[in-house]
C-alpha positions in Angstrom: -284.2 102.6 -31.2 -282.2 103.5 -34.6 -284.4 106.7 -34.8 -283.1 107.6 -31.6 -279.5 106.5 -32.7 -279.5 109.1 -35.0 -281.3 111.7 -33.0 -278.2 112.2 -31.1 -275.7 112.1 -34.1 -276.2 116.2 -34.3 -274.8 116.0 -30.4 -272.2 113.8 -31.0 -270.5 115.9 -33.6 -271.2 119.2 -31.6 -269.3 117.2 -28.4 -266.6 115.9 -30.6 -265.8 119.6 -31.5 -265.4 121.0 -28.2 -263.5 117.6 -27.1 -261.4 118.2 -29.9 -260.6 122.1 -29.6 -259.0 121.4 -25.9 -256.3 119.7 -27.9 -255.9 123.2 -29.9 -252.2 124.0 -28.4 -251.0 121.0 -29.9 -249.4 121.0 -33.2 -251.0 119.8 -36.1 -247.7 117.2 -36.7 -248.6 116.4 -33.2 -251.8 115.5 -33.4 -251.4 113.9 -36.9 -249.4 111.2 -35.2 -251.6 111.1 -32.2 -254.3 110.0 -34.9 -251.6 107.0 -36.2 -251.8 105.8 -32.8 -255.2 105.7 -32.6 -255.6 103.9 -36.3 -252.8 101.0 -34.7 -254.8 100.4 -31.5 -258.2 99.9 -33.7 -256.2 97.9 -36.3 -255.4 95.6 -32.9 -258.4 95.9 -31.0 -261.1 96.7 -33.0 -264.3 97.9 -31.8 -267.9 97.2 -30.5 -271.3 99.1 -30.2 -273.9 97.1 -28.3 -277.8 99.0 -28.6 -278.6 99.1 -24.8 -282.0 98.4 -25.1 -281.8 95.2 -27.7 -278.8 93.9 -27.3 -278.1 94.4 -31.0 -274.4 95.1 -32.5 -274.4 98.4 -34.5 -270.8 97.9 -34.9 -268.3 95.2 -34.5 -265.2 95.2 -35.5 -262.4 92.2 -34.5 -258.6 92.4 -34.9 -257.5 93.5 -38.3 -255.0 91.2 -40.3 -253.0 94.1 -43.0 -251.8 93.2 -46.1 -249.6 95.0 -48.5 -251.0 96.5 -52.0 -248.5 93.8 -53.3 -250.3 91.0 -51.9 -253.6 92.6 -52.3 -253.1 92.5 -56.8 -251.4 88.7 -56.3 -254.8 87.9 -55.0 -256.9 89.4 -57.8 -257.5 92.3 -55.5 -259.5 90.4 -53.0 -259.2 90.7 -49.0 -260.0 87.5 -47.5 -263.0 88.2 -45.4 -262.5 85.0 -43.1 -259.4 86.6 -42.2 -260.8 90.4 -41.7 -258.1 91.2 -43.9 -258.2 95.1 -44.9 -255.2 96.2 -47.4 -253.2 99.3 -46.5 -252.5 101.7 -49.6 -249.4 103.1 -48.2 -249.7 106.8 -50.7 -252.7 107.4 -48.4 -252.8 105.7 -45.4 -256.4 103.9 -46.5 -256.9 100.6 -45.2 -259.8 98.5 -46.8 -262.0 95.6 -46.8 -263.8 94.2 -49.4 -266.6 92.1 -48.7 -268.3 91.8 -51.6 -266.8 92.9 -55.3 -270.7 92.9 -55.9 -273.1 92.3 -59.3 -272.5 94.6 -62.6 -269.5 95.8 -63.9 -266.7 98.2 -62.8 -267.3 102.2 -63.6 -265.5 102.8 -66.9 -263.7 105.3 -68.4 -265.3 108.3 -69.3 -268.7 107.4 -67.6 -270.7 109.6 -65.0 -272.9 107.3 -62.8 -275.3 107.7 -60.7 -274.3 105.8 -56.6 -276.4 104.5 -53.9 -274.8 104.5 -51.0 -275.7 103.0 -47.6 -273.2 103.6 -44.3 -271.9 104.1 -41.1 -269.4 106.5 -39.5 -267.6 105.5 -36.6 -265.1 108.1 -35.4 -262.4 105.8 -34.2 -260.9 108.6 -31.5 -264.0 109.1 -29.6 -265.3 105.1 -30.1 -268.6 106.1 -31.2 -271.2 105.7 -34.2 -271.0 109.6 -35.5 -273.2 109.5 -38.9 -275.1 107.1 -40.5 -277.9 106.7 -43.1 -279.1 102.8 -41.5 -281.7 103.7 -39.6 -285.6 104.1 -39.8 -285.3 108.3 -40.5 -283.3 107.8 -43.5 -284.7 104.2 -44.5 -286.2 105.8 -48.1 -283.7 108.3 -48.4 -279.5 106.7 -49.2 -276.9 108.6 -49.8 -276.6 110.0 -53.5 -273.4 109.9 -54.9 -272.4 110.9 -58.8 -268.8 109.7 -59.6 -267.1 109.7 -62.8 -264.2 108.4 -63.7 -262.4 110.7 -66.6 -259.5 108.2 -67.9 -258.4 106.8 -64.5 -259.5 109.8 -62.6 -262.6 108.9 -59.7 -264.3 112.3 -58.9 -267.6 112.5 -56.6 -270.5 114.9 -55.9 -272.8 114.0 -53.2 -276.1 115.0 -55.0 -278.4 114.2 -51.3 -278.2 112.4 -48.0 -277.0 112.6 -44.6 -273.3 112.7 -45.8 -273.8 116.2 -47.8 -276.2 117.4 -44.8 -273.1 117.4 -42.4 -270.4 117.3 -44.4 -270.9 118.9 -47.5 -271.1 117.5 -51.1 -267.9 116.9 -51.7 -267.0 113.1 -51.7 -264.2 112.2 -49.7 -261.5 111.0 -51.6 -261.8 107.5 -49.6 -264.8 106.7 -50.8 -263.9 106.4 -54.5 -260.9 104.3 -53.7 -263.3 100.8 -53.8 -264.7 102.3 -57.2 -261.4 101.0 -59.0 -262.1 97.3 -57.6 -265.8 97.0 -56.9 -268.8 96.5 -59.9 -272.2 98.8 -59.6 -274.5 96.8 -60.3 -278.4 96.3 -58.8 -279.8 93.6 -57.1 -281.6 92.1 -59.6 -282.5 88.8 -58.1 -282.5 86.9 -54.4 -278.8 85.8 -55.9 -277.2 89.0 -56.9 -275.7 90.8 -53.7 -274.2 94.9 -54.3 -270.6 95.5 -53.2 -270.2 96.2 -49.5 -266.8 97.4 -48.4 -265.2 98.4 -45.2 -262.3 101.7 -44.6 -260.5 102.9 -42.4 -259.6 106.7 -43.2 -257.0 109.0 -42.1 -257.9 112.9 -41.8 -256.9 113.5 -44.8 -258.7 111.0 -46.8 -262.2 112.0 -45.1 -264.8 114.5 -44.5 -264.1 117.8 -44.6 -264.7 117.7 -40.3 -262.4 115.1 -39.5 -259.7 117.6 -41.2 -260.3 120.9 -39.4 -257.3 121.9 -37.9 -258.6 121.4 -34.4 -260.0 118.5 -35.3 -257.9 115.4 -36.7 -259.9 112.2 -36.3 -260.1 108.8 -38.3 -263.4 107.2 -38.7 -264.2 103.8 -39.9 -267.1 103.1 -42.4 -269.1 100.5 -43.8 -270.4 101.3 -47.0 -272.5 99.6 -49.8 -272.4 100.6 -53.2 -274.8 100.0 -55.5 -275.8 101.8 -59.3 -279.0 104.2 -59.5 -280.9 104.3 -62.2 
């Protein structure tokens, strides 16, 4: 089922081109707050993917409850999960979950580490699963990330993975935002759980597709983080 998932992703992207490029008279201010509208009606609706054959959620998403950057440091940046709240960082439109800070400790200044990563892309205009690296193809091969964080500064390579297949290997700028508030750490024991968070991204905080001129799509993602050897 998941290997078939991901047999179409290829597809998917291809169609979301072409649907894309009939919106190519439109401005790119245009369709910049076209994709505003559609981050407000996921932030109130939210979304679900049912597998047809088992029944299964792939994704599901409910209402989301926003809190400012504010309220997010008064609560030791934490998102209450319970709540599905996701804090908005107003300088780039990023809204995000944390659901677990995970095991470890926090990438530190002047350190280059190797990432694990684990996801899924949703592209939030077209309400579909686009990428992912959570199914049976890709079950021995995550997502290899190197970030380093020169005094205060997150950068990111993608070394391997699906991510750097499509996209490229150039880590969107989203997915080092959780760095700053998340540990790396491994799962040492039954006990110790990696961080897991949850974006939403605008265009310009995401892959180098969702930013083509005649494209301009968000995407939500669930991603785990966890430190490689």
């Amino acid at each position: 089922m998941r290997q078939r998932i991901y047999g179409i992703l290829l597809v998917i992207i291809a169609m979301i081109n072409v649907f894309q490029s009939c919106s190519d008279n439109d401005s790119y201010a245009e369709k910049r707050e076209k994709e505003k509208k559609q981050i407000q009606a996921f932030l109130k609706t939210g979304a679900l993917v049912v597998d047809k054959d088992s029944g299964d959620s792939l994704i599901y998403v409910p209402p989301i409850k926003t809190i400012t950057e504010s309220q997010f440091y008064a609560n030791d940046s934490t998102t209450n999960v319970s709540k599905n709240e996701y804090v908005l960082f107003a300088n780039t439109g990023v809204y995000m979950q944390i659901e677990r800070k995970g095991t470890g400790k926090k990438l530190e200044s002047g350190e280059t580490a190797t990432v694990i990563c684990r996801y899924t892309e949703f592209n939030i205009a077209t309400d579909s699963i686009q990428t992912s690296n959570n199914v049976l193809t890709y079950e021995g091969h995550p997502d290899i990330m190197i970030a380093q964080n020169t005094y205060g500064t997150l950068t990111g390579t993608f070394a391997s993975g699906v991510m750097k297949t499509f996209y490229g290997s150039s880590v969107p700028s989203s997915w080092l935002v959780p760095l700053q508030f998340i540990n790396l750490g491994r799962q040492a024991s039954d006990t110790s759980e990696i961080a897991k968070v949850r974006l939403i991204v605008p265009s310009t905080q995401g892959q180098s597709n969702a930013a083509l001129y005649t494209n301009i799509y968000p995407c939500y993602y669930e991603i785990t983080y966890q430190r490689g050897r």
